[in-house]
N, C-alpha and C positions, 0 to 999 in steps of 0.2 A: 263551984265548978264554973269555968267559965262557959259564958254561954256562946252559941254560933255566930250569934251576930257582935258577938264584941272581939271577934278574929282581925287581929290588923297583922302587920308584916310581921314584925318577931315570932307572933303563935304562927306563920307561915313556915317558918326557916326553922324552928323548934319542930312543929312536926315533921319535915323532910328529916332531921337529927334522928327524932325518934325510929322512921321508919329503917332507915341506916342501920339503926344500931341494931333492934330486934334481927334483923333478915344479915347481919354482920356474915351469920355462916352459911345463910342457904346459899351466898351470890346474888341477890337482888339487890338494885339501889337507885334510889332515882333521883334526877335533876331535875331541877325547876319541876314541871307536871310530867315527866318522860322516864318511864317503868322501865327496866332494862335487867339484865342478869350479864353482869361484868365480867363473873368468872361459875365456876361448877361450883356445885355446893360441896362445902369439906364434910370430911369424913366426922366432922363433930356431927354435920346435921342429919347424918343416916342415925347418929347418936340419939338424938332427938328423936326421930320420926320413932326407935325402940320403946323410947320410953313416956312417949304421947305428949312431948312438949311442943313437936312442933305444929300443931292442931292450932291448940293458944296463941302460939306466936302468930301464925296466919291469920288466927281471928283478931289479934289485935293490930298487927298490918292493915288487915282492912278496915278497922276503925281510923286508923291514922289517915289512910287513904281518901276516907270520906272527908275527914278534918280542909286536909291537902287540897282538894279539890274544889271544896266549899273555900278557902281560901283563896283561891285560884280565881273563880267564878267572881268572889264577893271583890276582889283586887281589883281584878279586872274591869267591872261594871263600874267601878264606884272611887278606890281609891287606887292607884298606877302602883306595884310591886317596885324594890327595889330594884331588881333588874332591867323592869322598863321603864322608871320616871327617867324622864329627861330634866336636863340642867335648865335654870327658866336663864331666857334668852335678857343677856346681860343690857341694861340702857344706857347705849352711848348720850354723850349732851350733841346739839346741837355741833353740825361742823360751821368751824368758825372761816369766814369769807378769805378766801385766798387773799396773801400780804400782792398788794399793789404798789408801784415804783411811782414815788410824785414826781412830775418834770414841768422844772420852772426855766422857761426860756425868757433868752434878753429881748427879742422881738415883740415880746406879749408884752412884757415890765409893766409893770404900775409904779409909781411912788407916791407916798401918803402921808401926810402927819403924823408925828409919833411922841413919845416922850419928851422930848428934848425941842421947843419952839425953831431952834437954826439948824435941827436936820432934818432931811425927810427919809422915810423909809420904804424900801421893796420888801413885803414879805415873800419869802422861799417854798410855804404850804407845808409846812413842820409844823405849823402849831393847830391845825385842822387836821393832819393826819395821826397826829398822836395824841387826839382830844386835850389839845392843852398841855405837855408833859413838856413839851418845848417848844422852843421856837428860834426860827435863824433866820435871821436879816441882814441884806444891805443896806447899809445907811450911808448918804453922802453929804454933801452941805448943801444948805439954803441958800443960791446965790441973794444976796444982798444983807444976810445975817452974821452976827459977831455972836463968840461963846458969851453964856451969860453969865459965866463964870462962881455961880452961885453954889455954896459945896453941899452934898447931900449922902446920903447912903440909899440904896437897895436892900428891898427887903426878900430874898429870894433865894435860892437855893445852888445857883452854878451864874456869872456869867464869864465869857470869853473875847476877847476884841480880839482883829486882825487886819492889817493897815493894807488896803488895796493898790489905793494910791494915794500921794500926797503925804499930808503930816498930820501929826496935834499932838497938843500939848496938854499931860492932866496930872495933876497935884494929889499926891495920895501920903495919907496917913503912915505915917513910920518910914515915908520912903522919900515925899518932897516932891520936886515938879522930875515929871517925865517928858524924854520925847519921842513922839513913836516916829519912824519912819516908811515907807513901801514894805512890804516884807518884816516888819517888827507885828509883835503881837504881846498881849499882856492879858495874862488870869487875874480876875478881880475877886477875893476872897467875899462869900457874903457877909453883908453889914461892913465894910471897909468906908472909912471916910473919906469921898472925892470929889474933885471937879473937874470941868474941861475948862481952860483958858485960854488958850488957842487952836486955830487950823488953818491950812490951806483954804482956795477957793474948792482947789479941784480932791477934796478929800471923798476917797471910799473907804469903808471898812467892814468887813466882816462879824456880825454880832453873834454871838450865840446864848440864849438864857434857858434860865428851868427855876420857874412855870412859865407857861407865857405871858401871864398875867401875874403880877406882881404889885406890891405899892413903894411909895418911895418919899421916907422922911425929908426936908430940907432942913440947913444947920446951920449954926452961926460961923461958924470955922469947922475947918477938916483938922 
């Protein structure tokens, strides 16, 4: 038998069944803890009361009842019924910082050293806002410097040129010497073997790469 105190939710809802079904024809039935008579008792249950069954039936109603309630009480106190647990409150992650817009103006500019000894570079603030994923620069010439015309590869994942102003001139593998113009641009495949051989004094150009950080073999020939 089981005992009172080992009543969890199913022996809750198995005795509301039980009391359901015994009282099917007097018309009693109850919800959750709430006793009620739904409709008259059928003419089965005058049946009954003839023949002294419906005595037992009420006395074991009331057994169920006790169960019921004890169920109720012991739910309540201690463990939440199905009908009241609540759903546990789902954990969001952390909301992540609203996307902010970089803005690099020409007024502010820096330019700096960079890979290449006869250019200098402006970074754009791409390679800090996107922890390193990329990075885009203006690059122009070093007045006083010549290409060093040295051929090399990149070790790295995208880069992009785009000729601002002026020219230059670079020697690429399967392809021979190129010449960019204003408005010319070239995708450089990674690991492609190149160089620069000449420029203008007044060369800009548009960089784009991915990582920001990369290394770069130098080579005997392109």
């Amino acid at each position: 038998m089981v005992k009172s105190s080992e009543i969890r939710v199913t022996d809750h809802f198995q005795a509301i069944h039980s009391f359901n079904r015994v009282n099917r024809f007097t018309g009693w039935r109850i919800a959750g803890s709430v006793i009620s008579r739904v409709q008259p008792p059928s003419d089965y249950a005058g049946l009954l009361c003839k023949r002294g069954v419906a005595a037992p039936l009420a006395l074991q109603s009331g057994r169920i009842m006790k169960r019921i309630r004890y169920a109720n009480d012991h739910l309540t106190n201690g463990e939440p019924s199905m009908s009241t647990a609540q759903a546990p409150t789902p954990q969001h992650p952390a909301a992540s910082p609203a996307p902010q817009a970089i803005i690099s103006r020409l007024k502010d500019a820096t330019f700096d050293g960079g890979l290449r000894a006869f250019f200098e570079y402006r970074d754009l603030g791409v390679s800090q806002a996107t922890a390193g994923a990329y990075s885009v620069h203006v690059i122009r010439a070093l007045d006083g410097h010549e290409a060093s015309g040295v051929p090399h590869l990149h070790q790295l994942d995208f880069q992009f040129v785009y000729v601002l102003q002026g020219w230059v001139e670079f020697e690429y593998e399967q392809t021979g010497v190129v010449r960019l113009e204003r408005g010319d641009s070239v995708y450089q495949p990674p690991g492609i073997r190149h160089r620069e051989i000449a420029h203008s004094a007044d060369l800009e150009m548009l960089e784009v790469v991915a990582p920001a950080t990369f290394s770069t073999a130098t080579l005997e020939h392109v």
